[in-house]
PDB file of N, CA, C and O in Angstrom:
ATOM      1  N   UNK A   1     108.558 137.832  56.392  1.00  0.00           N
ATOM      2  CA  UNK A   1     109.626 138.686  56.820  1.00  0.00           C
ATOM      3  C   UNK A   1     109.067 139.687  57.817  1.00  0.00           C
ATOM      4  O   UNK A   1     108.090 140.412  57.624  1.00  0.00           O
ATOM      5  N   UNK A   2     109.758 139.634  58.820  1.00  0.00           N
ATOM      6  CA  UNK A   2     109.321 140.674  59.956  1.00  0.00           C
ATOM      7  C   UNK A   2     110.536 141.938  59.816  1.00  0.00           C
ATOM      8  O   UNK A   2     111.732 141.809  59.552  1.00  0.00           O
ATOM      9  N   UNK A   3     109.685 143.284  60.119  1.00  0.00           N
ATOM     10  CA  UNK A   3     110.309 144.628  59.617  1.00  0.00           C
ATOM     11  C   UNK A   3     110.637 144.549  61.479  1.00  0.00           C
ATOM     12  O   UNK A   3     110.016 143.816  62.248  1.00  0.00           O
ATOM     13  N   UNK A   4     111.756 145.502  61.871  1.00  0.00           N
ATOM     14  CA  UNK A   4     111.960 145.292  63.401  1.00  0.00           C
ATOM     15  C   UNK A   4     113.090 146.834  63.460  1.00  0.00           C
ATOM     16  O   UNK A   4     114.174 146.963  62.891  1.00  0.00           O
ATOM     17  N   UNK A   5     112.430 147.751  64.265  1.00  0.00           N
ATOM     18  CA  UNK A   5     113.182 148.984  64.727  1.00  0.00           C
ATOM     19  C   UNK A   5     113.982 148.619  65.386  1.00  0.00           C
ATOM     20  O   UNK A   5     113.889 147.437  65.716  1.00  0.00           O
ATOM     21  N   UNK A   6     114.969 149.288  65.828  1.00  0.00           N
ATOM     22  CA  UNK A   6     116.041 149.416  66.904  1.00  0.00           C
ATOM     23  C   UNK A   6     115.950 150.489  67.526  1.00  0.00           C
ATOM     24  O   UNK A   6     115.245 151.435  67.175  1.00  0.00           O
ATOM     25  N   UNK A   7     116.888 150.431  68.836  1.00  0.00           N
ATOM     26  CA  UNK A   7     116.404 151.860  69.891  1.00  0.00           C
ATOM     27  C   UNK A   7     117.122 152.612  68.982  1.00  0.00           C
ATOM     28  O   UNK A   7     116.586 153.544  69.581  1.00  0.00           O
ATOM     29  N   UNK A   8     117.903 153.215  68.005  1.00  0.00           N
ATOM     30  CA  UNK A   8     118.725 153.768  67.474  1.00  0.00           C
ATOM     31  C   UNK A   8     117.834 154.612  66.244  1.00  0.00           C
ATOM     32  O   UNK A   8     118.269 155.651  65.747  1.00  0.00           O
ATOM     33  N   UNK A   9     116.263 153.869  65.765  1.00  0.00           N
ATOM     34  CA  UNK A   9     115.618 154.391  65.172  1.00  0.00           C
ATOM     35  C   UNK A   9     115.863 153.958  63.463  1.00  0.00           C
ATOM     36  O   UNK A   9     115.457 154.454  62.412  1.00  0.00           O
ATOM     37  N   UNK A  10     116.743 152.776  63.797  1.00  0.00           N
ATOM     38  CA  UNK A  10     117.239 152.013  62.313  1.00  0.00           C
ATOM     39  C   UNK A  10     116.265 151.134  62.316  1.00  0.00           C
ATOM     40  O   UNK A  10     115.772 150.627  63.323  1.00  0.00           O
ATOM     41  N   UNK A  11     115.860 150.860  60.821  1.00  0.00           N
ATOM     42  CA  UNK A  11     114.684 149.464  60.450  1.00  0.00           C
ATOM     43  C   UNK A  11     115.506 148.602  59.620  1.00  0.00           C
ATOM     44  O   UNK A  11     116.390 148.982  58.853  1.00  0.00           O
ATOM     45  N   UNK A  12     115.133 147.396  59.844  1.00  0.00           N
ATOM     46  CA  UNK A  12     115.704 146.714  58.974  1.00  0.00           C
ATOM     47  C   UNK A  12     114.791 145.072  58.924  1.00  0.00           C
ATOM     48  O   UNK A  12     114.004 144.663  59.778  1.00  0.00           O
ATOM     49  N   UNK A  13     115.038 144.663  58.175  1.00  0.00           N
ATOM     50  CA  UNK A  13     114.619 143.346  57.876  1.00  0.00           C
ATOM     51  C   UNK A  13     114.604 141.922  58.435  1.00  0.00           C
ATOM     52  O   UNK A  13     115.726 141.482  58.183  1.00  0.00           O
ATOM     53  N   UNK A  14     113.725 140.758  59.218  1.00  0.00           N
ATOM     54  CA  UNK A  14     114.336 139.835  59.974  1.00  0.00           C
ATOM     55  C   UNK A  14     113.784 138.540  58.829  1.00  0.00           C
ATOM     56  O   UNK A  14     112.623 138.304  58.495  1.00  0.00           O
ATOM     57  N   UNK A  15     114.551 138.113  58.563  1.00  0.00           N
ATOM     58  CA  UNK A  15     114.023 136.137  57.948  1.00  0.00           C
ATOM     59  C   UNK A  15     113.315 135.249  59.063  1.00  0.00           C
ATOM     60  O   UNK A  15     113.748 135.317  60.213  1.00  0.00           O
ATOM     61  N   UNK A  16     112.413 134.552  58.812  1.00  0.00           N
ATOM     62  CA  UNK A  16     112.026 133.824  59.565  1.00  0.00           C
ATOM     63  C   UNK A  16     113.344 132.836  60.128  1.00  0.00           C
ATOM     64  O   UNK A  16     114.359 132.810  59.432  1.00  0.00           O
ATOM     65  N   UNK A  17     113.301 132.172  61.178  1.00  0.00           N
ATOM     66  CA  UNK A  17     114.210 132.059  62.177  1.00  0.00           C
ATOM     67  C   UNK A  17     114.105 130.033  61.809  1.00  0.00           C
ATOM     68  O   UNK A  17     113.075 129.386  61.996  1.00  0.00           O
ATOM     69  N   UNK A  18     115.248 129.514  61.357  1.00  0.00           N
ATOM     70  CA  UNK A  18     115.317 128.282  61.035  1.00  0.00           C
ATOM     71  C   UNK A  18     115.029 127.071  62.406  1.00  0.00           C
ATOM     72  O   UNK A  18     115.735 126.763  63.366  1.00  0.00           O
ATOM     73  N   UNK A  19     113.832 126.660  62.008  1.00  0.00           N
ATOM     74  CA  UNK A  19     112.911 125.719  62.813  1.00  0.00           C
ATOM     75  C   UNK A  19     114.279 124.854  64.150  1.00  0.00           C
ATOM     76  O   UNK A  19     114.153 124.654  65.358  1.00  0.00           O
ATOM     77  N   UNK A  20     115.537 124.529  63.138  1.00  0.00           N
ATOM     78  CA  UNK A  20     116.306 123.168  63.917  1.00  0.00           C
ATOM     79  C   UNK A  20     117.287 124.716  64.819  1.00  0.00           C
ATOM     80  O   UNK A  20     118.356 124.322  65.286  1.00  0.00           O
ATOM     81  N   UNK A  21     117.074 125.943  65.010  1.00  0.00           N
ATOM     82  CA  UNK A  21     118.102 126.843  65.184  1.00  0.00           C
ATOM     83  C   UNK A  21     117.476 127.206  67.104  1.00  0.00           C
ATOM     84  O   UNK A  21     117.934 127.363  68.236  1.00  0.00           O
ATOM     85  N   UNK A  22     116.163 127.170  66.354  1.00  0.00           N
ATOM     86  CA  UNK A  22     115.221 127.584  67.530  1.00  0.00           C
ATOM     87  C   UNK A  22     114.891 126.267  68.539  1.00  0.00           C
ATOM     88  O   UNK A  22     114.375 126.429  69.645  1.00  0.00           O
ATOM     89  N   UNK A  23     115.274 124.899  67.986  1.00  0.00           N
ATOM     90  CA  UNK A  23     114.356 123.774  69.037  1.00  0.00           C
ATOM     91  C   UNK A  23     116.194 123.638  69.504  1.00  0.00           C
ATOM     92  O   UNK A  23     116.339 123.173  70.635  1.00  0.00           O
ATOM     93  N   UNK A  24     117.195 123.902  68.946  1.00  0.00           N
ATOM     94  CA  UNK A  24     118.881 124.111  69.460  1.00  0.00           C
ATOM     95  C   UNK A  24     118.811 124.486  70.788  1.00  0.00           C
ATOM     96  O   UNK A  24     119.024 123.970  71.884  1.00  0.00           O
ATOM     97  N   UNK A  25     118.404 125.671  70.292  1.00  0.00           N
ATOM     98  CA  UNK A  25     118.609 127.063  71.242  1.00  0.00           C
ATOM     99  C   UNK A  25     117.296 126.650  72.541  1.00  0.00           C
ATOM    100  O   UNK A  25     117.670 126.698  73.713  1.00  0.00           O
ATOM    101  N   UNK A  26     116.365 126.408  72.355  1.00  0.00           N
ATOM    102  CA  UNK A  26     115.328 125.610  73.468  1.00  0.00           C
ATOM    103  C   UNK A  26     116.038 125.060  74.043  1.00  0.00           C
ATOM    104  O   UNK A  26     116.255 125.491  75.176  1.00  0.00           O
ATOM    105  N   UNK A  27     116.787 123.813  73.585  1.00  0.00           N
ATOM    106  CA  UNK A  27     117.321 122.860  74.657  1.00  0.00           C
ATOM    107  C   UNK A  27     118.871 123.857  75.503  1.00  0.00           C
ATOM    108  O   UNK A  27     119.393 123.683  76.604  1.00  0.00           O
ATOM    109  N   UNK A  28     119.112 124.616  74.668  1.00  0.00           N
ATOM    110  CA  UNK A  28     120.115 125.506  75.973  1.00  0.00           C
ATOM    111  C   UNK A  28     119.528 126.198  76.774  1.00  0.00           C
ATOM    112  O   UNK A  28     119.926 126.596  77.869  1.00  0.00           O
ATOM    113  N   UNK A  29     118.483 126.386  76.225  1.00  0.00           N
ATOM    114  CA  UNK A  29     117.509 127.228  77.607  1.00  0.00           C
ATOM    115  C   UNK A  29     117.359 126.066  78.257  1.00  0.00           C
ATOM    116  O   UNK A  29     117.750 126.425  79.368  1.00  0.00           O
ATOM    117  N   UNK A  30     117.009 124.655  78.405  1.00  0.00           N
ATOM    118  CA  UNK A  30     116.391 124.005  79.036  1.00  0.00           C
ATOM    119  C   UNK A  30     117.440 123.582  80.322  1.00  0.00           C
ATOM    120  O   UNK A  30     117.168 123.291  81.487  1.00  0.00           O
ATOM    121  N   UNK A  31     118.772 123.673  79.604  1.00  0.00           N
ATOM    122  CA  UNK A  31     119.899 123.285  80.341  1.00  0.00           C
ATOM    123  C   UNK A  31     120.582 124.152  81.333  1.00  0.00           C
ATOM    124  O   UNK A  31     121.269 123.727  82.261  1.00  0.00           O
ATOM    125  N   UNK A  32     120.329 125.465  81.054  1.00  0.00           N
ATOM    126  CA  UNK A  32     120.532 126.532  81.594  1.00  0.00           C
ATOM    127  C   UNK A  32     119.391 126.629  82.860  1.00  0.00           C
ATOM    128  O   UNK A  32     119.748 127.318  83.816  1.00  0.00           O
ATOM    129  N   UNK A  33     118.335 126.130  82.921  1.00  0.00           N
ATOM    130  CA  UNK A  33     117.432 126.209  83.641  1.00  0.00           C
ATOM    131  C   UNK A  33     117.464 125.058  84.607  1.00  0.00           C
ATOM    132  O   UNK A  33     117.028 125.242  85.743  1.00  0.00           O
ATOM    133  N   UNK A  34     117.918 123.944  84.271  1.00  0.00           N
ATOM    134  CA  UNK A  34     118.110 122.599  84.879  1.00  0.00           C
ATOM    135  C   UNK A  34     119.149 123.468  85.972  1.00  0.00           C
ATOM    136  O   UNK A  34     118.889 123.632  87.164  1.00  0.00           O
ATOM    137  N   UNK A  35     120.470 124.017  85.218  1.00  0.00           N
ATOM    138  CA  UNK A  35     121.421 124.176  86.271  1.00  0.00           C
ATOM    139  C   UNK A  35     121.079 124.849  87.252  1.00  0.00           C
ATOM    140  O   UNK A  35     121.232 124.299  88.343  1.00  0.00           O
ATOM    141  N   UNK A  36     120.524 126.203  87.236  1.00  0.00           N
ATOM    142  CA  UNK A  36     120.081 127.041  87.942  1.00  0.00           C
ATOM    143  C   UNK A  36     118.933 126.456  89.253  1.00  0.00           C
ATOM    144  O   UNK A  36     118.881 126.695  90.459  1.00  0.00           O
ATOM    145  N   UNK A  37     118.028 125.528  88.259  1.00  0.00           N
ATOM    146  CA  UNK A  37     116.849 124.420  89.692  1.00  0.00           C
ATOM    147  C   UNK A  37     117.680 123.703  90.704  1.00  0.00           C
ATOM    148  O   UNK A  37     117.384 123.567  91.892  1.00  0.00           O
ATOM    149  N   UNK A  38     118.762 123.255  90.100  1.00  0.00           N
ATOM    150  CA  UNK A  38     119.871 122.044  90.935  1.00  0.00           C
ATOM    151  C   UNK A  38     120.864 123.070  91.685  1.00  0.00           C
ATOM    152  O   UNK A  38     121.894 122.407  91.812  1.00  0.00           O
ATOM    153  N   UNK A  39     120.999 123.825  92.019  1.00  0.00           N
ATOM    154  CA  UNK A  39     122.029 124.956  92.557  1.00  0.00           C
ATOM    155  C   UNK A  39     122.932 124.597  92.268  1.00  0.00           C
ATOM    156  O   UNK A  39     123.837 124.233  93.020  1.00  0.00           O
ATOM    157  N   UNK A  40     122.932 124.604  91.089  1.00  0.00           N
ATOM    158  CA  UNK A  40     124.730 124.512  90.515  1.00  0.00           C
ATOM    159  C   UNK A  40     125.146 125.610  90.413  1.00  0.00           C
ATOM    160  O   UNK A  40     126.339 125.793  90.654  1.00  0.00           O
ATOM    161  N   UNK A  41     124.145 126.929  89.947  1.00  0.00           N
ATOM    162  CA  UNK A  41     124.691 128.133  89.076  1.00  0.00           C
ATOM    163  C   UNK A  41     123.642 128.982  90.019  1.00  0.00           C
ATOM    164  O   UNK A  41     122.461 128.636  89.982  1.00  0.00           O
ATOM    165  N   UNK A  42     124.003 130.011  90.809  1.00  0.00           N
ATOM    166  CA  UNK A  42     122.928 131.280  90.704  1.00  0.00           C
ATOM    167  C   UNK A  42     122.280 131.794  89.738  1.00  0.00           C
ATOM    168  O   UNK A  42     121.217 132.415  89.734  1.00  0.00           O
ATOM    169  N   UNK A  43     123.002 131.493  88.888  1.00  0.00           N
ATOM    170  CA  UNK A  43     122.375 132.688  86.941  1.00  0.00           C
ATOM    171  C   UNK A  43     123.571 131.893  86.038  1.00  0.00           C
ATOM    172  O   UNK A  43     124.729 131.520  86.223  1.00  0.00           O
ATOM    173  N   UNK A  44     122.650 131.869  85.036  1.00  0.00           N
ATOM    174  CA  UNK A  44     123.282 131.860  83.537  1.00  0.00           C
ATOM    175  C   UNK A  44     122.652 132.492  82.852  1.00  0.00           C
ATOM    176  O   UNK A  44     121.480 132.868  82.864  1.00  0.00           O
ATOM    177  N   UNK A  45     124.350 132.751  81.541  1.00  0.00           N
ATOM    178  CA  UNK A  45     123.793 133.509  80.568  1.00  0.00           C
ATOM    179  C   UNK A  45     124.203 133.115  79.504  1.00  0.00           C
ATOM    180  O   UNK A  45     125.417 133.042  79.311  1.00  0.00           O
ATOM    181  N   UNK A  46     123.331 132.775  78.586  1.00  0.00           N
ATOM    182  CA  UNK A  46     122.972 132.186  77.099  1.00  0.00           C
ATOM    183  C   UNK A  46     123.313 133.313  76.116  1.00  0.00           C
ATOM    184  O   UNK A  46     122.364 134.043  75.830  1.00  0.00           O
ATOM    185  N   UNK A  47     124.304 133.543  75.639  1.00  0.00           N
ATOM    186  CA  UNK A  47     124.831 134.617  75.006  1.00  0.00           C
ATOM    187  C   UNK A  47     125.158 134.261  73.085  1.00  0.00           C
ATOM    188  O   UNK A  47     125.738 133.338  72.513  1.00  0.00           O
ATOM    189  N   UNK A  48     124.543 135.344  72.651  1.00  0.00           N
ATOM    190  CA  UNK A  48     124.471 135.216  71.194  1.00  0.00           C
ATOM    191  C   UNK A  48     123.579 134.252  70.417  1.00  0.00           C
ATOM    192  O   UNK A  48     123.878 133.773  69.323  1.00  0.00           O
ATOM    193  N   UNK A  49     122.186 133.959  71.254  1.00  0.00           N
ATOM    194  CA  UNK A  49     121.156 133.373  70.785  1.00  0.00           C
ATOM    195  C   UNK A  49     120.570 134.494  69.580  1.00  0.00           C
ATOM    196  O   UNK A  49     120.576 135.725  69.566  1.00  0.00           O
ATOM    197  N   UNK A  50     119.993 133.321  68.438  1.00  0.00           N
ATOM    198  CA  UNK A  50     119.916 134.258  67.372  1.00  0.00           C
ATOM    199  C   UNK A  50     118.025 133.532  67.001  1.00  0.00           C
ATOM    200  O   UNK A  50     117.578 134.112  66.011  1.00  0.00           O
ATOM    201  N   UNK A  51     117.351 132.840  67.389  1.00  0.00           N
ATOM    202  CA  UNK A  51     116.060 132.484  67.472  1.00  0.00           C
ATOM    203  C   UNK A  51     115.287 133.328  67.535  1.00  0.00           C
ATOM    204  O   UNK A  51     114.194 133.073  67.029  1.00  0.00           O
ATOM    205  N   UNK A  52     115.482 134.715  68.176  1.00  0.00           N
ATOM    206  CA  UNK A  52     114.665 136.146  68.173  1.00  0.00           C
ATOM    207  C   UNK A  52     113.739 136.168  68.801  1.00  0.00           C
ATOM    208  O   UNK A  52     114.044 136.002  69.982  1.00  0.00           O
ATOM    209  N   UNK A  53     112.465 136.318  68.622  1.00  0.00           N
ATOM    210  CA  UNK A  53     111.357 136.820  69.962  1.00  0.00           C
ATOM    211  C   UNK A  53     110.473 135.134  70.540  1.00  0.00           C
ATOM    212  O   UNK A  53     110.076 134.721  71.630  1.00  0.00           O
ATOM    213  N   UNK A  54     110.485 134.591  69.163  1.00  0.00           N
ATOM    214  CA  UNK A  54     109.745 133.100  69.842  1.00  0.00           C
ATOM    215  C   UNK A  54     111.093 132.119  70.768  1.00  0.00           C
ATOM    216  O   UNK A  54     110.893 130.934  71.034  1.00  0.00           O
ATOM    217  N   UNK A  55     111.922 132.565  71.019  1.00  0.00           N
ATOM    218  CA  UNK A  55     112.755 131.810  71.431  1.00  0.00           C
ATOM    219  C   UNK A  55     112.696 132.560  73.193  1.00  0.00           C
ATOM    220  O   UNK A  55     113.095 132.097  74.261  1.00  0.00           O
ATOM    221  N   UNK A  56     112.216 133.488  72.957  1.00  0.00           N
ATOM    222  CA  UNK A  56     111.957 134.380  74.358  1.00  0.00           C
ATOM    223  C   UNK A  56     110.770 134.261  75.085  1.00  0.00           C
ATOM    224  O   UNK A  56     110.620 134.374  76.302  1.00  0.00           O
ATOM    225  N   UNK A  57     109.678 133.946  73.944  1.00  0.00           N
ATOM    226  CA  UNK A  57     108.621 133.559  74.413  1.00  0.00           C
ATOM    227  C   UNK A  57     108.869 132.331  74.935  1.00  0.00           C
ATOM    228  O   UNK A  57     108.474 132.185  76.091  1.00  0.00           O
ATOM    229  N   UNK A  58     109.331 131.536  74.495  1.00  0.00           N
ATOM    230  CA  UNK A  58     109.322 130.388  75.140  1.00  0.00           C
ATOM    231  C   UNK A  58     110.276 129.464  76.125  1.00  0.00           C
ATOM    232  O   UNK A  58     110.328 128.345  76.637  1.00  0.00           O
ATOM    233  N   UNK A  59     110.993 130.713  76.033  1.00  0.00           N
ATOM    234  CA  UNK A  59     112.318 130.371  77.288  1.00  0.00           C
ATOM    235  C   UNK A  59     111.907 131.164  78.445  1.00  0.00           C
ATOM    236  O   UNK A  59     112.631 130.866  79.396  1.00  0.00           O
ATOM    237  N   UNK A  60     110.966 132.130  78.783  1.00  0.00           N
ATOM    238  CA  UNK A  60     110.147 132.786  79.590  1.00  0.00           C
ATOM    239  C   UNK A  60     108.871 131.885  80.416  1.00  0.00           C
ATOM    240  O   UNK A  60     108.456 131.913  81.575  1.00  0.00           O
ATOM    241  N   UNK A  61     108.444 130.985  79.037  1.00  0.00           N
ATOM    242  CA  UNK A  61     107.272 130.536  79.216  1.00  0.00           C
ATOM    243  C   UNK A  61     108.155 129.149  80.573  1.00  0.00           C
ATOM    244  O   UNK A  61     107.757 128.784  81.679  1.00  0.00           O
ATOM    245  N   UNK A  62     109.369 128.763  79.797  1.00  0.00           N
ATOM    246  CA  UNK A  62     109.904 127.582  80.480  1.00  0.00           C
ATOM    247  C   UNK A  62     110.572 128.007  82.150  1.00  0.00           C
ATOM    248  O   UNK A  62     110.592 127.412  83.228  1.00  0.00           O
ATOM    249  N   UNK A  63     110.920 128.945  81.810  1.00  0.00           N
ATOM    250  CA  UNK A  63     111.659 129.435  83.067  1.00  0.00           C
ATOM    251  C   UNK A  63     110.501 129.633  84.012  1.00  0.00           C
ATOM    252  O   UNK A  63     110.493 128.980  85.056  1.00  0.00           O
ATOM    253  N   UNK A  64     109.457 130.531  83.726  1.00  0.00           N
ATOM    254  CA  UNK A  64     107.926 130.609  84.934  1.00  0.00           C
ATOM    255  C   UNK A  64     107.870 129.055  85.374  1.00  0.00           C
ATOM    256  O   UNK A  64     108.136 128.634  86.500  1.00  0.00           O
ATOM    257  N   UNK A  65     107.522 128.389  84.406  1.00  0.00           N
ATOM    258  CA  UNK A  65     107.399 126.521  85.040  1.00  0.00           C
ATOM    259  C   UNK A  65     108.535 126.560  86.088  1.00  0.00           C
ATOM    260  O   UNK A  65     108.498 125.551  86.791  1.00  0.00           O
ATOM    261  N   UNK A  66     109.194 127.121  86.301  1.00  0.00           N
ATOM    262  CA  UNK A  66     110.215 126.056  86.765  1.00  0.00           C
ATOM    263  C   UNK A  66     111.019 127.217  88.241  1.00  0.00           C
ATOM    264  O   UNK A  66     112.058 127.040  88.876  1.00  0.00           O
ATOM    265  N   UNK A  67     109.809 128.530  88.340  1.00  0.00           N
ATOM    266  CA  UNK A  67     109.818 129.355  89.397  1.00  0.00           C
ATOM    267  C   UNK A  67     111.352 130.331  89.249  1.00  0.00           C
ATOM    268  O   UNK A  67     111.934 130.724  90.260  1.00  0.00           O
ATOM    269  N   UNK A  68     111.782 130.578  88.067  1.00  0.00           N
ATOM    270  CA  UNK A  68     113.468 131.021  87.583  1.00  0.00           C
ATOM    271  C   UNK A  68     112.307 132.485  86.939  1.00  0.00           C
ATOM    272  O   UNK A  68     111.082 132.584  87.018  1.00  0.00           O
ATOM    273  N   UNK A  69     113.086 133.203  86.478  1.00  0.00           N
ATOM    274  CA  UNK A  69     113.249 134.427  86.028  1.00  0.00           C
ATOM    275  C   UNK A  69     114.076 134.113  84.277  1.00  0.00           C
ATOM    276  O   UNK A  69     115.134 133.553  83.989  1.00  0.00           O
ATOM    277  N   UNK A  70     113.254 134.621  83.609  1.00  0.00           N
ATOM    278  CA  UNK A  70     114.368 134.299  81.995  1.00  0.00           C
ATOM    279  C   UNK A  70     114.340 135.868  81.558  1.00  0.00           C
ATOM    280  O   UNK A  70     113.223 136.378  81.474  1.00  0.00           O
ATOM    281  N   UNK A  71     115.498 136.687  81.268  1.00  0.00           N
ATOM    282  CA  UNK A  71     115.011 138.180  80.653  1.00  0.00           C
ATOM    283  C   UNK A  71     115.983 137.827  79.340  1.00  0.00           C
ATOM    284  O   UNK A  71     116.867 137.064  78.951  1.00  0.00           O
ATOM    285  N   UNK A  72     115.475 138.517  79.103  1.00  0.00           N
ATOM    286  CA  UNK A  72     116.686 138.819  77.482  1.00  0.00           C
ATOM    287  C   UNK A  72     116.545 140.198  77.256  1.00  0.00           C
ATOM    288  O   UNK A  72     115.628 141.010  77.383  1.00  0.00           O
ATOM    289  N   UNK A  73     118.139 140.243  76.749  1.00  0.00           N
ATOM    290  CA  UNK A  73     118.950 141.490  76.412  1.00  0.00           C
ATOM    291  C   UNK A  73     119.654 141.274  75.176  1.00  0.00           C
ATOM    292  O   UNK A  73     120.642 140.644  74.798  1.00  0.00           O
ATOM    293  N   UNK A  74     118.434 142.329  74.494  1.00  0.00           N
ATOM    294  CA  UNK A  74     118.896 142.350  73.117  1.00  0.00           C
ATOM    295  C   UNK A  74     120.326 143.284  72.852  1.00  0.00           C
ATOM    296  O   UNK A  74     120.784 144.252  73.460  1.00  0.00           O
ATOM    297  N   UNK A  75     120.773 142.560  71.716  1.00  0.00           N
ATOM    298  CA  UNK A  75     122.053 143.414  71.391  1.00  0.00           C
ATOM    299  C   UNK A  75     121.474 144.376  70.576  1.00  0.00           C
ATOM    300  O   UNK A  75     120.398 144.257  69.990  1.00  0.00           O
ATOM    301  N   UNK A  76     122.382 145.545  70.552  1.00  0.00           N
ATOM    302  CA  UNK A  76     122.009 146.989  69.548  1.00  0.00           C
ATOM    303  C   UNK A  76     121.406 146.810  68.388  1.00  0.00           C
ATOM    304  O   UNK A  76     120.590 147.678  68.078  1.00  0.00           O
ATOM    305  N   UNK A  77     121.653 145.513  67.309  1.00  0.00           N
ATOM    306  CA  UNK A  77     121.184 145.318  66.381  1.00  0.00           C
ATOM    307  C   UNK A  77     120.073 144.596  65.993  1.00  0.00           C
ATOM    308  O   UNK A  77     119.496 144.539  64.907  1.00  0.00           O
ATOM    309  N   UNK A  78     119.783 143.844  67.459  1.00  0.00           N
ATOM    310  CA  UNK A  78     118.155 143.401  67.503  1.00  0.00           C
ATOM    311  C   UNK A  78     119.046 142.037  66.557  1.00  0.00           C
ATOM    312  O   UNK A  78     118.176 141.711  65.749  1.00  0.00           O
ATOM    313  N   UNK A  79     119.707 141.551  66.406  1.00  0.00           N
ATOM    314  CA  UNK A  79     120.165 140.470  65.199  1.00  0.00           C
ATOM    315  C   UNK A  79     120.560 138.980  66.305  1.00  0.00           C
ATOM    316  O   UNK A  79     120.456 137.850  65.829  1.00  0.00           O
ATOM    317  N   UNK A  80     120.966 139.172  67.646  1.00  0.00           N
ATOM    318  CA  UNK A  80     120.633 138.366  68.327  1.00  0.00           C
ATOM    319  C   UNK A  80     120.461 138.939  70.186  1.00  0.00           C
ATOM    320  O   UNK A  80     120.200 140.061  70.622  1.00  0.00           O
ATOM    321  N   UNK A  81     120.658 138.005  70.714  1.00  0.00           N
ATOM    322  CA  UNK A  81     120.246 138.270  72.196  1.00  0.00           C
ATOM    323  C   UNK A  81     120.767 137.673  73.343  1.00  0.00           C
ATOM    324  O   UNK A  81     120.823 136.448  73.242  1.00  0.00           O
ATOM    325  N   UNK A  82     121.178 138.140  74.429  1.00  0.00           N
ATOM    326  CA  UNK A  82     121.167 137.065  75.405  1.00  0.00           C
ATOM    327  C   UNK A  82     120.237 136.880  76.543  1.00  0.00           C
ATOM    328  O   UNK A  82     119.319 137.673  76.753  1.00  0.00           O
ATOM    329  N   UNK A  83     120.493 135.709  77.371  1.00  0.00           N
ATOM    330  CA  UNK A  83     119.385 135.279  77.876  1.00  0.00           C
ATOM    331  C   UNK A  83     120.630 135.304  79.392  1.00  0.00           C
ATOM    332  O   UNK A  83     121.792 134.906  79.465  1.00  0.00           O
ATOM    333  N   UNK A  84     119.755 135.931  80.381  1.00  0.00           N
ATOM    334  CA  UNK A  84     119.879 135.425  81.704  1.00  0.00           C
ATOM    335  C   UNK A  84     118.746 134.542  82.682  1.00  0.00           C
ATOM    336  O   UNK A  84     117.633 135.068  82.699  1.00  0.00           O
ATOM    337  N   UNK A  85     118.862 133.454  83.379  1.00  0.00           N
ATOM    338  CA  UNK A  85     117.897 132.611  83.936  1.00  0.00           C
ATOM    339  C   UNK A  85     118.856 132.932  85.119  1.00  0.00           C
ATOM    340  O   UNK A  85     120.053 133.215  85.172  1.00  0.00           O
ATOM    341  N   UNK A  86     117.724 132.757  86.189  1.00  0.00           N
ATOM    342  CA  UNK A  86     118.107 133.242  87.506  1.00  0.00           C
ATOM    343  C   UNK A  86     116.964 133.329  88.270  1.00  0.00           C
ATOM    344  O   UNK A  86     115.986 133.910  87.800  1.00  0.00           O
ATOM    345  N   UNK A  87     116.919 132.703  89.697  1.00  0.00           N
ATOM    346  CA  UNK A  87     115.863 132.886  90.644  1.00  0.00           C
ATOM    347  C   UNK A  87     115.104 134.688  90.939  1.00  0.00           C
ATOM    348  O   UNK A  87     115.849 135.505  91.481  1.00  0.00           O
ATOM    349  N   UNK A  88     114.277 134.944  90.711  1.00  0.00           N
ATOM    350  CA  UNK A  88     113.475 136.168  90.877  1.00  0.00           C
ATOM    351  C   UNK A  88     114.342 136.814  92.115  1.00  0.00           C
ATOM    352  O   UNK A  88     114.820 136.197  93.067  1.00  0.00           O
ATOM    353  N   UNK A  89     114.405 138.025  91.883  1.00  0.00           N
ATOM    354  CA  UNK A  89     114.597 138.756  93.122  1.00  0.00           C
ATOM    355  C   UNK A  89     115.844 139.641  92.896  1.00  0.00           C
ATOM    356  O   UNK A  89     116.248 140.381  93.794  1.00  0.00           O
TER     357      UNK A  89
END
């Protein structure tokens, strides 16, 4: 169990993050990133991903491969996140 502050100065408790929730949520990053390489989309945004920080690590890690930008913007409760992919700049 990971303990996790909020900017608000609230703590609270995270469960480890279910293995089939996080390789889900990968392949929408992956798709989100496809669109953005093919100029279909300037930016997408992956909204209400709940995979938490390894899902950032590694939608960051995928987006650098692939010369895109991945940020995530956590919601107030740190309980999930969204993801924008988008060419740098």
């Amino acid at each position: 169990m990971e303990i996790s502050r909020t900017g608000t100065g609230a703590t609270h408790a995270r469960t480890a993050v279910n293995p089939s929730l996080l390789e889900h949520e990968l392949k929408l990053c992956a798709g989100a990133i496809a669109l953005v390489v093919s100029g279909g989309a300037p930016r997408v945004w992956l909204v209400g991903m709940r995979a938490g920080r390894e899902l950032v690590r590694q939608a960051i890690t995928m987006g650098h491969a692939a010369d895109l930008a991945v940020r995530a913007r956590w919601w107030p409760d740190e309980e999930a996140l969204d993801l924008v992919v988008e060419h740098y700049g």
